[in-house]
N, C-alpha and C positions, 0 to 999 in steps of 0.2 A: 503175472499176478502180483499183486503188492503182499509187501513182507507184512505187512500190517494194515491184514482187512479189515480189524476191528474198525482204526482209526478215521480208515476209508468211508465205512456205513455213517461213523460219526460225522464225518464231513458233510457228507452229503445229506443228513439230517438238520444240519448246523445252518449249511445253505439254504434248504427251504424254510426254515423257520423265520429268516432274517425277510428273503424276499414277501415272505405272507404278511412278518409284519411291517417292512413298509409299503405295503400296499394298502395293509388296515388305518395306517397313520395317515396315506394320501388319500382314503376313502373319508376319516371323519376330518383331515383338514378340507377336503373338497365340500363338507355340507356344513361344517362349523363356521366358516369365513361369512363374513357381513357383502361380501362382493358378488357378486351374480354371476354362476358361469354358466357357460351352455356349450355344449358340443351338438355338433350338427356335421353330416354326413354332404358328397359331394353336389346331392338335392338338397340342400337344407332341410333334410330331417332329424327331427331332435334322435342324437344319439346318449348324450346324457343333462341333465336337468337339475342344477343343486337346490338344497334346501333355502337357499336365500332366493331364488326365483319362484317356488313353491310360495314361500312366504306373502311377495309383492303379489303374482299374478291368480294367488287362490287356486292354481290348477297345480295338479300333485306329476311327480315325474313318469308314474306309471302311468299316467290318462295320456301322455303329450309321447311318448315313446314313439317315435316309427312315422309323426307328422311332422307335414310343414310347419314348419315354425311360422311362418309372417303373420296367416289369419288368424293365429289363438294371442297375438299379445299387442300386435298393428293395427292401425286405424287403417280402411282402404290406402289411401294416399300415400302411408309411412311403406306398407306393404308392399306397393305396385313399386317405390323407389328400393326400396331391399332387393326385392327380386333382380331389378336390372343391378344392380350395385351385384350382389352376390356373382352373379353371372357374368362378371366383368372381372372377377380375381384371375392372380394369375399366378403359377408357384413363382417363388423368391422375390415376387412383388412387395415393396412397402407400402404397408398398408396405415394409413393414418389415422390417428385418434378420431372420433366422431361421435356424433350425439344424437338422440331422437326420443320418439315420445313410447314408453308402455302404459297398457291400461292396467290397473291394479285390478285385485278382486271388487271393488267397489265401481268399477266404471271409469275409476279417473288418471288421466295421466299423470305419466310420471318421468321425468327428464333425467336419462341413462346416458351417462358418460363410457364410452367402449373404448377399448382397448384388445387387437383382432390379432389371432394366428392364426396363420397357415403349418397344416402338417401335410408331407408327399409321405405318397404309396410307392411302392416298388417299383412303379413305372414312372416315377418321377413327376405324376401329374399330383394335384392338393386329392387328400384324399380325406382327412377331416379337415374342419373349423372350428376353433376354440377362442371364446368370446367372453371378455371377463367385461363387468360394466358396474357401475357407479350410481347411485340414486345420488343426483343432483338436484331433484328438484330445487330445494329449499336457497339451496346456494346462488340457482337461476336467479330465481323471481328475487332475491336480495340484489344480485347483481343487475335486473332490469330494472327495478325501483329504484337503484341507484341511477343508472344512468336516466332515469325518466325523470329524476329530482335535476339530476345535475340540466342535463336540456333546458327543463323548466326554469332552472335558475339562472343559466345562457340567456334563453330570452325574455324575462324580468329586468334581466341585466343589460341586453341591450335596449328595449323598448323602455325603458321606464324613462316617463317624461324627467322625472329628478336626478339630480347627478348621480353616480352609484361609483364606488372608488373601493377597489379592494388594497388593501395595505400590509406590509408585513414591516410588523413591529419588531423584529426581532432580527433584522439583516444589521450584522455588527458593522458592515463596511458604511452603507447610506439610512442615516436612521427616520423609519419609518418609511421602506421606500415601496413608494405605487407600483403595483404588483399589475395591476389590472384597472381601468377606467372606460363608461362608455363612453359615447358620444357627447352625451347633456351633458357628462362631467366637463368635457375638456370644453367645450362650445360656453358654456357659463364661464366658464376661466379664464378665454379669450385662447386656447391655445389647441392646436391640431394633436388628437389622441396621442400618435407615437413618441411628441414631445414630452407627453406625463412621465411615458413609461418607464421605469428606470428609476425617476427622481425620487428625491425626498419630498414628502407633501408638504414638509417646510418653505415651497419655492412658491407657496400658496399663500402663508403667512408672510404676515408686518415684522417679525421676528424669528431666533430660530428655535419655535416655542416647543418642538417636540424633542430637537434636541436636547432643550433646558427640563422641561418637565412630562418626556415621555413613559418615562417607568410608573410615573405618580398617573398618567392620565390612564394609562394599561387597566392599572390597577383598577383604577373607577369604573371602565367601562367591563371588566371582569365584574365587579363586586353591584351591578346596576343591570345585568343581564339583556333581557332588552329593553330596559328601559333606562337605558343610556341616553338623553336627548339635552340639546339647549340648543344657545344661538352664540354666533361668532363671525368672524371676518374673514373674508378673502381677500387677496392682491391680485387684480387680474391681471393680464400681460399689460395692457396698457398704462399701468402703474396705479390707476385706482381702487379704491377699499372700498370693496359692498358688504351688505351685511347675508350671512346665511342660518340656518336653520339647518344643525343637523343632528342626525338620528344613529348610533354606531351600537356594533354589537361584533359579537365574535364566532366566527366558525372553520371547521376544518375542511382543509382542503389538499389530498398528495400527501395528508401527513402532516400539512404546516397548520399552523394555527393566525390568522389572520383574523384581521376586521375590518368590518364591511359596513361602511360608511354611506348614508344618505341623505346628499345637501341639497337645500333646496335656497333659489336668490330671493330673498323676502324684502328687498328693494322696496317692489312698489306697495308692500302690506306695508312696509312701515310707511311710506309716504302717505298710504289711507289710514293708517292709524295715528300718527302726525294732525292731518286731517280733521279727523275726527276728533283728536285731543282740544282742536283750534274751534273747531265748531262745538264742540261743550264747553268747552270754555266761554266762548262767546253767548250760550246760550242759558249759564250759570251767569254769566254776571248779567243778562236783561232779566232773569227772572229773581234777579234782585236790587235791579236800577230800574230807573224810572227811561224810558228810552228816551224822553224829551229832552229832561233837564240834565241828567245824568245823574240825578240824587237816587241816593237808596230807597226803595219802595217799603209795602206794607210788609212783606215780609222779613227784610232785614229788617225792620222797625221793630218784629216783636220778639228775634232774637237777641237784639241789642239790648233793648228794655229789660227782658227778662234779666242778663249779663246784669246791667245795673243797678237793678233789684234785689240781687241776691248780692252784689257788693256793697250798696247801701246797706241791709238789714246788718251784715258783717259790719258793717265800720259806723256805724249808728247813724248814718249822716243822710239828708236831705236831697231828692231828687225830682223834680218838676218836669209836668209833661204839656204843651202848651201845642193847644190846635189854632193854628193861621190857615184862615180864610178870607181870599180877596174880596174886596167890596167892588160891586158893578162890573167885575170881570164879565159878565155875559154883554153889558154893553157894548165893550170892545172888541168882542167876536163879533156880535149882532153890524157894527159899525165901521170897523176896518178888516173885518175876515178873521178866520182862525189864522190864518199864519200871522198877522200880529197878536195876534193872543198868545201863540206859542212862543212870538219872539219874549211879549210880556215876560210868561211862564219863566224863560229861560233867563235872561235878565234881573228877577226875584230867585232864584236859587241862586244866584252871583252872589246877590246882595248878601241875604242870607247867610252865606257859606262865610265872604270875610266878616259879619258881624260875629257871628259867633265861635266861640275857643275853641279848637282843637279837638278839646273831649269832648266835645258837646256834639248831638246829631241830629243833621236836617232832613226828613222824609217828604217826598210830594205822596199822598196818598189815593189821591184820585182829582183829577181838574183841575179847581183853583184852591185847595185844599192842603196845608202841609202842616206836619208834626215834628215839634221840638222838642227832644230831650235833651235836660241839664243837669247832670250828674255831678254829684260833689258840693251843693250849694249851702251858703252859711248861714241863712236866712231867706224868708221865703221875702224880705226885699230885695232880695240878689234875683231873684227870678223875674220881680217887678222891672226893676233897672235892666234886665236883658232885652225884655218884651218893649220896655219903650226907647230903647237902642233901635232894635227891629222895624217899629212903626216908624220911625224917625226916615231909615234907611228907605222903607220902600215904599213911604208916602212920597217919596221926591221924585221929581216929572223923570218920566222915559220918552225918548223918541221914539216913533211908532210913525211909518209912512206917512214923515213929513212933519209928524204931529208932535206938540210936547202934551203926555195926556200922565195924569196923576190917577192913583188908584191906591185906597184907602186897605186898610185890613184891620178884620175884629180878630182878638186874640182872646183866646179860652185856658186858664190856667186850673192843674190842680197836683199837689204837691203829696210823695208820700213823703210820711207813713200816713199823715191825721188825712186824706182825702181817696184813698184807697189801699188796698195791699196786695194786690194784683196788675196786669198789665193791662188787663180788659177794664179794671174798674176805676182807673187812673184814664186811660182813654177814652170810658163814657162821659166821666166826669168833667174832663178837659172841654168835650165836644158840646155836652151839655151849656159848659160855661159861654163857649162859645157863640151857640146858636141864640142864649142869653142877649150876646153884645149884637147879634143881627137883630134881634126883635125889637132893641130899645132905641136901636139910632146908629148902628155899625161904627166901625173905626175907634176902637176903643178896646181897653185890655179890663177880664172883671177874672178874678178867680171864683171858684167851686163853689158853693154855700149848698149847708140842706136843703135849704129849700129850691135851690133847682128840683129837687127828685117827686118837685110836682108833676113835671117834665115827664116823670114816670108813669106818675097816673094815667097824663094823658095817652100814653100808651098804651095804657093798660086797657085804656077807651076805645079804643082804635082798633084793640085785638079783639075785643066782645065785636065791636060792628062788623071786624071783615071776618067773623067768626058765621054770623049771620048773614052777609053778604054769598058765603059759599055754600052755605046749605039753602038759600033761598034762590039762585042765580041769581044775585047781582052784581056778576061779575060779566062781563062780555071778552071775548078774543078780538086783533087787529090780525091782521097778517101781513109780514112783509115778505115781498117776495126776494128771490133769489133767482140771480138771469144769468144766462153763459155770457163772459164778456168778451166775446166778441161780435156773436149776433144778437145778443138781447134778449131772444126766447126764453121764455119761464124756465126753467128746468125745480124749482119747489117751492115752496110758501112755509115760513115761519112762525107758529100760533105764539101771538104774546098777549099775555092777560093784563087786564087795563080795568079799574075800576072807577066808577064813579056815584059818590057816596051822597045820599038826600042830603044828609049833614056836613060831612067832609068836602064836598064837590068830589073834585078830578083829584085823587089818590096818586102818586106819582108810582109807579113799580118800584123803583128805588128806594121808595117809601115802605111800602105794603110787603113787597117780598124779603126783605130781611128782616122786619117782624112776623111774617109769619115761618120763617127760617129758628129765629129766636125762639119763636112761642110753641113750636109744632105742626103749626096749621098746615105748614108748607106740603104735607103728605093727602091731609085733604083737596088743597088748592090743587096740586100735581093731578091729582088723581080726577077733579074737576075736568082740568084744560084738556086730559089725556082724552075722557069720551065728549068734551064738547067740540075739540077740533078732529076726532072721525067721523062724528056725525055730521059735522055739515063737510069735511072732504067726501063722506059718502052720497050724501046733498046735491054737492055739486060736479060728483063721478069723476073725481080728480084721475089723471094718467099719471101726474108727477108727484111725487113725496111730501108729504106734509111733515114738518118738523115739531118737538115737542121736548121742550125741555123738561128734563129730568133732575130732580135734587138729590143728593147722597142721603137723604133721608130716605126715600121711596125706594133707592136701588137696595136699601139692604136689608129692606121686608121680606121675608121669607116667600110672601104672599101676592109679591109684586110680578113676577111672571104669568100669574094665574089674572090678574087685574088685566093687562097688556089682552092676554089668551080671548079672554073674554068679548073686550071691549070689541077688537076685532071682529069677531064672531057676529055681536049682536048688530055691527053696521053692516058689516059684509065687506069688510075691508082687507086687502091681501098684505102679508105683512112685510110686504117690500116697498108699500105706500105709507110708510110711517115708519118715522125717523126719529130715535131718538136721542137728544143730544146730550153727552154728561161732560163733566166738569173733573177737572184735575185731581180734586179733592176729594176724592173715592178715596186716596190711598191712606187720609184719616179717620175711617169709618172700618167697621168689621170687612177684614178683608176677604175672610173667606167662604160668608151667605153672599157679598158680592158679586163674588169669583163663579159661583154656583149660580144667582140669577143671573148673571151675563150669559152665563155657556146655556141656562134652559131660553132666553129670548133670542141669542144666536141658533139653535137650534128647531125655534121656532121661523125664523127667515126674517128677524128686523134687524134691520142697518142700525147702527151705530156711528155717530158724532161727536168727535170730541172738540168741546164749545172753550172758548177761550187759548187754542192753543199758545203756548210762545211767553204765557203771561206768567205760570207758576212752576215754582223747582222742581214739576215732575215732569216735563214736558216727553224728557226720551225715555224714561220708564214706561209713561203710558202709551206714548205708541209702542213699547215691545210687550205689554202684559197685557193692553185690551184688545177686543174683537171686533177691530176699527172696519169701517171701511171710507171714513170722510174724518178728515181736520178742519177745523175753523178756525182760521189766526188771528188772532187778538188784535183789534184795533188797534190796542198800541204799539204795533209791528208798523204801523202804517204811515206814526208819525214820523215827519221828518225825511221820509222815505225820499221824496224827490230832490232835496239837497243835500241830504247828509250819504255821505258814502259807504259809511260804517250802518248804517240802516239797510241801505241799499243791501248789503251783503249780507245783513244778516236774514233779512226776508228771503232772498234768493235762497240762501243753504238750508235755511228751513223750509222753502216749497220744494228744493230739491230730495234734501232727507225724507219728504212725507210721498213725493213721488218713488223714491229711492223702494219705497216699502209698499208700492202701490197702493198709494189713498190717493180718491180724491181730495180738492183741496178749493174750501171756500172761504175771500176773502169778505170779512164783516168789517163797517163801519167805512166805508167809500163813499166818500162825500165831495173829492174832486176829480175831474176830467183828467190831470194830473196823477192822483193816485192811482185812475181807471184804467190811464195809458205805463205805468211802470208797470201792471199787473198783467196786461198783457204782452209787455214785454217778458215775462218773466213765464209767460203761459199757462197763469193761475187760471182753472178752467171757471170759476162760477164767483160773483161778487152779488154783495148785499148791500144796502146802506142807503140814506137818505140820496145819493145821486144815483140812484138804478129806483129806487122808491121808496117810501115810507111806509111806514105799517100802518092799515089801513080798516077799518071795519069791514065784518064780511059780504053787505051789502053793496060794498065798491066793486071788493073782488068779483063777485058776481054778474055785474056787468062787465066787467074788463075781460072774463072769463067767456063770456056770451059773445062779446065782440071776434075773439080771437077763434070762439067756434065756427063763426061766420063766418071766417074769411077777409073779414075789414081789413086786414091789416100782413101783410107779410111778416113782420116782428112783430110783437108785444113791447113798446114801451110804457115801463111802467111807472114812470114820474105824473 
């Protein structure tokens, strides 16, 4: 017996207490822990169940007591692998971490990181399983998105047609060294991948530019995020410098912080942009020279003018404007050809140019027509004394095939300030005086007088008759046709309006349509030729396009779409048989009812032509803003074409450009066998012009139309 049973019963009360309560402690650490446990018996029967399994699976520990666990938390598949996996332990076997899928109370999996003990029974065989596990989902699907980004950016990285160069900026030993490069990178560089690797991408540079200025470029493409881009140089192996395009930006990767570089060889853009620099170029200075002569055209004429109008009124001083027009010039086309007219033309801007000073400026303005500005003058006999310097010079014989032939010039002067105060009215003036010295005996210099501005009157005459002429039809259309030049075949006809007047006779167009331009009419006149030439192409049940010129006054009626709608309509015309042609000159008129009636008549299905291409400074704007589907090149594209070289090239780049953009492309004013054969060389598909035909009234057509219905004829020539 113990000397001291009190102390004894104490013990043994002391003892239970302790074991009760760590049992309490491992009962609430067992359902406090965020971890999943399960105990399961040596059938996998749930023997205990913690409250964080409760939690996930919605099912409470007393429902699951005493079952198999697989089917209450398994998808079939996970279940039928448990069962064999369960039945494959073995005691003091290790047993490895593992992972699979539970369904929550909502239905949805959830990816349970395990962690498995085995306990033996008495007989040394497992007699539980205790099973602690992990809700990873979240961490998963971070970690598969990662690597499904990273993949992705493997192969971006290898396939991308652009060089792709990963770089680490921050290796103190090789600075800025290629970490990583695809194929395109090292293939554009001249050098086989493994060679990059390793190196500093300075082996790429003319210098060692990232050693010198890598901290400062870091910094940029830090502070520029992605939009980090320019352009720069490589060294390729073979020791040449190309030019690239690249694009850098920064990201992580293992921890490092890189950037991730994409070059691309812009070589050959810049040789098309070179290119192209050379072909506007070229296309800026003809549409402000004359192609002929090589003098400055109408349009530098009235930026220069203007220049020395507004430096006159500043300096108080004296500037004359004097129109030179050759006398009988048509007889020497008429009698030795245009190419000695042309040689003429070119010859007289010789002259020209050494007679007169330096600041002084010589325009051809149209044929045998040229404008002199003389700026700075001390008297308006200083302008007399120029003008008969002029006559002097190029009244004296030229040679011409063979021939010594003289050709006179009447000279039109008018001086500001006393004879205008504008550009326009300084140039009517001039023109006025001019046509003055044709009427009285040619070859002779008169200046300005008011009473020219009879001259006006009789304009003013000529607007009332052709004002009448269009409200009565006494106007008639010719048509010229337009042929493929190679087979001849019609492919459209031309409506040009032609007048001839009881009092006036034969009105010239050149005459009549810039006064009715001037006066207004031209919207009437437009609107005239627009239903005279459907009605008789619906007449004569045209297959090919009928043409119809349009003036920037009529495109930027509000109401002019609805005119077009119409007209069609009332002939029964489809609107891919009519063609209308505009002019460069859109883009100084409201641009944006324009803009709006082009898109409703392209919506309507009529083609558009642009007439005169080649000849005005807007030549590549208008093929990129209008709703083209045909160019027409300027006659003066034409001249000079078969000997001059620089002609030659430049017609070429301009049928190429309009091809370049898919337009047809038609040449106007083909007048030689010579022109007809560069143009086919050049595979300009459609020509117009006095040597394919002239414009004709529409009773020619008609027959010539009849014939080809026949059969008469395999082609249509139409001379």
């Amino acid at each position: 017996m113990s000397d001291h049973p009190g102390d004894s019963e104490g013990q043994s009360k002391l003892g239970v207490s302790f074991t009760r309560t760590r049992q309490d402690v491992t009962g609430v650490a067992f359902d406090m822990t965020a971890a999943l446990i399960v105990v399961l018996d040596r059938a996998g029967r749930v023997l205990r169940f913690n409250a964080a399994c409760e939690r996930l699976t919605g099912l409470t520990e007393a429902a699951v007591l005493g079952q198999v666990l697989w089917p209450l938390v398994l998808d079939d598949v996970e279940a039928a692998r448990a069962v064999q996996v369960y039945a494959a332990l073995k005691p003091d076997a290790v047993i490895n971490p593992y992972e699979n899928y539970w369904m929550n109370a909502s239905g949805e999996p959830r990816y349970i990181h395990w962690q498995t003990t085995t306990l033996p029974g008495a007989s040394g065989e497992i007699d539980v399983v205790v099973a602690t596990g992990v809700d990873v989902t979240e961490a998963r699907h971070a970690r598969l998105e990662r690597e499904e980004s990273e993949a992705r950016f493997r192969a971006l990285f290898e396939r991308s047609g652009d060089g792709v160069v990963l770089i680490d900026p921050h290796d103190p030993a090789v600075p800025w060294r290629i970490v990583e490069c695809n194929e395109a990178f090292a293939r554009m560089n001249g050098y086989d991948r493994a060679e990059l690797l390793g190196q500093s991408i300075d082996l790429l540079h003319e210098d060692d530019l990232m050693a010198r200025e890598g901290v400062r470029l870091l910094e940029w493409v830090r502070s520029r995020g992605d939009q980090a881009q320019g352009e720069g140089t490589h060294r390729h192996r073979d020791g040449h410098v190309f030019p690239i395009e690249t694009r850098s930006s920064l990201i992580t990767l293992g921890g490092r912080e890189l950037v991730l570089g994409l070059d691309r060889d812009i070589t050959e853009r810049r040789k098309a942009q070179q290119a192209l620099l050379e072909l506007n170029r070229q296309l800026a200075y003809a549409a402000q020279h004359d192609a002929l002569t090589g003098l400055p055209n109408r349009t530098m004429l009235m930026d220069r003018l203007e220049q020395e109008l507004t430096r006159a009124r500043r300096n108080q001083s004296l500037t004359a404007v004097m129109f030179v027009d050759l006398d009988h010039f048509k007889r020497v086309n008429d009698t030795l050809g245009h190419g000695a007219g042309d040689d003429l033309l070119r010859e007289v801007a010789r002259r020209c140019t050494e007679t007169l000073r330096p600041t002084d400026l010589i325009v051809r303005v149209g044929g045998d027509e040229f404008v002199v500005v003389l700026p700075d003058l001390q008297s308006v006999h200083h302008a007399a004394r120029i003008a008969l310097m002029l006559q002097e010079n190029l009244t004296a014989s030229v040679a011409l095939e063979g021939l010594s032939v003289t050709v006179g010039c009447s000279v039109g002067i008018s001086v500001f300030p006393q004879d205008g105060a504008t550009a326009d009215e300084l140039l009517r003036h001039a023109d006025l005086a001019m046509y003055e010295v044709k009427r009285t005996g040619k070859n002779a210099t008169r200046f300005f007088t008011a009473a020219l501005n009879d001259t006006t009157r009789a304009r003013l005459q000529m607007e009332g008759q052709l004002r009448a002429a269009i409200r009565s039809d006494g106007l008639s259309l010719h048509y010229q046709p337009q042929v493929n030049a190679t087979s001849g075949t019609l492919t459209g006809l031309e409506a040009l309006a032609r007048w001839d007047d009881p009092e006036l006779g034969v009105v010239s167009p050149g005459e009549f349509i810039p006064l009715a331009e001037d006066t207004g009419l031209i919207v009437a006149l437009g609107t005239w030729v627009l239903r005279e030439a459907c009605r008789q192409a619906a007449a004569w049940r045209l297959t090919v396009p009928v043409s119809v010129n349009v003036s920037p006054a009529q495109l930027v009626r509000a109401d002019f779409p609805e005119v077009v709608r119409s007209t069609l309509s009332r002939y029964g015309i489809q609107p891919s048989l009519l063609k209308l042609e505009i002019t460069e000159r859109l883009n100084i008129l409201d641009p944006e009812q324009t803009s709006r009636n082009l898109k409703a008549l392209q919506a309507l299905g009529v083609p558009f032509s642009l007439d005169d291409f080649g000849a005005g400074q807007s030549a590549l704007a208008s093929l990129l803003k209008l709703p083209l589907q045909e160019v027409k090149l300027d006659r003066s594209l034409l001249t000079g074409v078969t000997e001059d070289p620089v002609s030659w090239r430049v017609l070429s780049a301009v049928i190429e450009l309009a091809r370049g953009l898919d337009l047809q492309v038609v040449a106007e004013g083909v007048e030689t066998h010579q022109q007809l054969e560069v143009l086919r060389t050049l595979q300009c598909e459609t020509v117009q012009g006095y040597l394919t035909g002239r414009p004709v009234p529409a009773e020619n057509i008609t027959q010539r139309l009849q014939k080809w219905k026949l059969g008469a004829s395999d082609e249509i020539h139409w001379r």
